[in-house]
N, C-alpha and C positions, 0 to 999 in steps of 0.2 A: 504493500500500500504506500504511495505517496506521501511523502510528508512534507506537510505545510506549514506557511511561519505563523504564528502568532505573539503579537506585537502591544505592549502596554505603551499607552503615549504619559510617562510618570508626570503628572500635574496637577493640581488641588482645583477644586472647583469653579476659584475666585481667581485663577489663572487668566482670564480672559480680558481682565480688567489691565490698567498699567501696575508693572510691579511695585511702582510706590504704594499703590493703596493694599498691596497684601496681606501686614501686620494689621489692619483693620479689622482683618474676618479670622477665624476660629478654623483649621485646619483640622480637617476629617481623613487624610490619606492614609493615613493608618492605619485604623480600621479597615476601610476600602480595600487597600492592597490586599492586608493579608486576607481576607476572602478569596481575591483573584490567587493569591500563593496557595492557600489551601486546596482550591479546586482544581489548579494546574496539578499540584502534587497529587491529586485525588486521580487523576487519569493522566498521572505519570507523562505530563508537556514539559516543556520549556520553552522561555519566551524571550527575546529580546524586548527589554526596559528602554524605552526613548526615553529619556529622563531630562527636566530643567533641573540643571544645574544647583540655582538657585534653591531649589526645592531641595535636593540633595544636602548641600550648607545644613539646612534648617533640620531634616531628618538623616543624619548618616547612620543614626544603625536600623533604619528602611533598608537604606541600600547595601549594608553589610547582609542582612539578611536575605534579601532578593540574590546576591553572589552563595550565600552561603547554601541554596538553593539551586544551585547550578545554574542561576539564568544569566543573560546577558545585560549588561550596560552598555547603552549606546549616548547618543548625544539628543536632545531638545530643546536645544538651545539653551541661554544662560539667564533669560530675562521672559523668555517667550512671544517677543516682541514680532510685528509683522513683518518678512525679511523686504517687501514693496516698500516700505516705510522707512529702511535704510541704506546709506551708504555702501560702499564694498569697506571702505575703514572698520563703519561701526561693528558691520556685523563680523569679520575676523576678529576685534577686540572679543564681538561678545562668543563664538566659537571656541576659541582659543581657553578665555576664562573658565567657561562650561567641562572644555576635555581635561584642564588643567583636577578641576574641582573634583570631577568623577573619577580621573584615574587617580588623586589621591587618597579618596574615600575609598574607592572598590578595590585598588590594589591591581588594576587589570586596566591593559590597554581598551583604550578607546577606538573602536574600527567603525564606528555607524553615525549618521546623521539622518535625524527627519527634522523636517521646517515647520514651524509651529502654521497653524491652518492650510498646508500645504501653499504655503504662499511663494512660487516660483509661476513667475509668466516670461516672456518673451523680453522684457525688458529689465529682468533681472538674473538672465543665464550668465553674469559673471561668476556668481554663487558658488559653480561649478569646479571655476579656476582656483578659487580657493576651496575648496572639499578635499579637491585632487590633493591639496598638499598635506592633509590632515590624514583623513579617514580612507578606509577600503570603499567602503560601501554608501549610498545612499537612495532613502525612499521617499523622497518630498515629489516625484512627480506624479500626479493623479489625473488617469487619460480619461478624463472626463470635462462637462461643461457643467458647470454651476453659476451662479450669481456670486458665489463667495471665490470661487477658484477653478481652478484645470484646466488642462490642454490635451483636448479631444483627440490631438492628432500624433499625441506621444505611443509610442509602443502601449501592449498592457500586457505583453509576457517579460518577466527580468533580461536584462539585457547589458552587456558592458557598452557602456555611452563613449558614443565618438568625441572625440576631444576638442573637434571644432564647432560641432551641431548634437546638442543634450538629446534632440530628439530623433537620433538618428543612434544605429548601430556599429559601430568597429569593434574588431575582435579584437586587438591587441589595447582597445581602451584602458585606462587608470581607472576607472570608478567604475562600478557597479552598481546599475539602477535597479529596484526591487518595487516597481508602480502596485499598489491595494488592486484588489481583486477590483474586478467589475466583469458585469455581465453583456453580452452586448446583442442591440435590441433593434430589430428591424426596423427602419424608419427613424428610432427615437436617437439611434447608437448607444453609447458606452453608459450602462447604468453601475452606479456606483452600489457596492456592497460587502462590503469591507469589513465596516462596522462603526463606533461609532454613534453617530445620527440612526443612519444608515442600520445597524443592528436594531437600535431600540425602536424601529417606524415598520420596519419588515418584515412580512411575516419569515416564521425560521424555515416552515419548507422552500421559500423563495430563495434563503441565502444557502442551503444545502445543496438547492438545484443548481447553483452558481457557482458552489464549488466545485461540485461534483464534475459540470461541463469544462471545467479549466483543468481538473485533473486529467479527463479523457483524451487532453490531448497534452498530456506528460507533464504538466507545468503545479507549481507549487504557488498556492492561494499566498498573498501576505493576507492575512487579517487584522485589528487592530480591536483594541478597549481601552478608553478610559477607566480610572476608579470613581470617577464619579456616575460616571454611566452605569453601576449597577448599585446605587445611593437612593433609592426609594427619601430618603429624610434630607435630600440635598436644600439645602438652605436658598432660599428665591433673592437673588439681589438685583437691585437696581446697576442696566448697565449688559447686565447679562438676557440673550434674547428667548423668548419664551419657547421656541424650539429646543432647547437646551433639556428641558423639561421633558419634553414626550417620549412616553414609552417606557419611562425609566424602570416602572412596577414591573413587568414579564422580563427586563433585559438579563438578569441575573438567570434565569431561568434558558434562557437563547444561547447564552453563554457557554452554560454546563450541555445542554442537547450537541453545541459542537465541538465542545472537547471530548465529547463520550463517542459522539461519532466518526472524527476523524480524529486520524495523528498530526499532532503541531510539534513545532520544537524552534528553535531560537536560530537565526539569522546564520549567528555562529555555527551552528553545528550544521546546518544547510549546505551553504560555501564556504565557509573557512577553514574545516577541520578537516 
């Protein structure tokens, strides 16, 4: 049987907001995670952790325990900030600081990047130039069309990215792209489901049959969760949009039906090992 990634985006609730107002709100990740630890362990997964940095700081023996669990640590940036919203300066400061942070909590090299909301468009594939000098791997591109993000016209099987064109393939490429699952739909194209929004709005046979199609043709689902995404009690704040909300109550439940049904395990143990 195929094995698939699945993928925790490590981040608190109140992530969405700017990092200054953080310390304003009351931190549940805790809790949250170890749920998502316990059920991975329960049907024997592993996952690569995108984890903010910052968040890391504030809980290091989360992520002591998350390594001590055989899972991986990867990068989600330092701040969680839009990468559209920055410079090429800022965001290597903020990279750098993030892999800086993780590898000296977890004790283990840093190989992964995701971009906090998938925020990579056409006008910020510098991104890329600097990934290349960091990390092995990265999954911020989503071949999909939203209002919030993606590019429809990027691969959706993993692919080593051409060095001159993200959305094109070379074999001898530096980085390696890992685009979410999606489904792809006559007329409508590339439907996202991943996880997510996207878990908690879907029905679960929907995201099964999704997998299930991308397996038959040899390829390995990334899937993704929040710990807020299985938060039934998540706290409502001003700022954060009421979509963030839905579905939350069965997601926990969609969760464990796809760990029990398919095999996941961590980025790492995918391609690198």
């Amino acid at each position: 049987m195929i094995k698939n990634i699945m993928s925790i985006d490590l981040e608190d609730y109140f992530c969405d907001l700017s990092y200054l107002k953080w310390n304003e709100f009351e931190s549940r990740i805790d809790d949250n995670t170890n749920k998502i630890l316990e059920l991975l362990e329960k049907y024997n997964a592993t996952a690569t952790f995108f984890t903010v940095g910052h968040i890391a700081e504030n809980h290091p023996e989360l992520i002591e325990k998350i390594i001590n669990h055989g899972h991986e640590i990867a990068s989600h940036s330092h701040y969680h900030r839009d990468l559209r919203k920055l410079d090429a300066k800022m965001f290597e400061e903020d990279l750098r600081k993030s892999i800086s942070v993780l590898e000296k909590i977890s004790g283990e090299k840093v190989n992964g990047f995701r971009a906090p909301y998938y925020s990579i468009n056409k006008n910020n594939f510098w991104v890329f130039d600097i990934l290349r000098k960091y990390v092995k791997y990265d999954s911020s591109i989503f071949p999909v069309k939203t209002p919030l993000y993606g590019l429809p016209c990027a691969p959706r099987f993993t692919y080593q990215m051409s060095n001159t064109n993200p959305l094109k393939e070379q074999k001898d490429g530096k980085l390696l792209e890992i685009p979410p699952i999606t489904m792809k739909i006559p007329i409508y194209g590339n439907l996202p489901i991943a996880g997510g929004f996207y878990l908690r709005v879907l029905p679960v046979y929907f995201i099964k049959t999704g997998i299930k199609k991308f397996n038959k043709q040899h390829a390995s689902a990334m899937c993704y969760i929040h710990p807020h995404d299985i938060d039934p009690l998540r706290p409502r704040i001003q700022g954060v949009r009421s979509r963030a909300y839905w579905g939350i109550k069965n997601s926990m439940r969609k969760f464990e039906t796809l760990l029990k049904e398919f095999n996941f395990c961590s980025v790492r143990e995918k391609y690198l090992e």
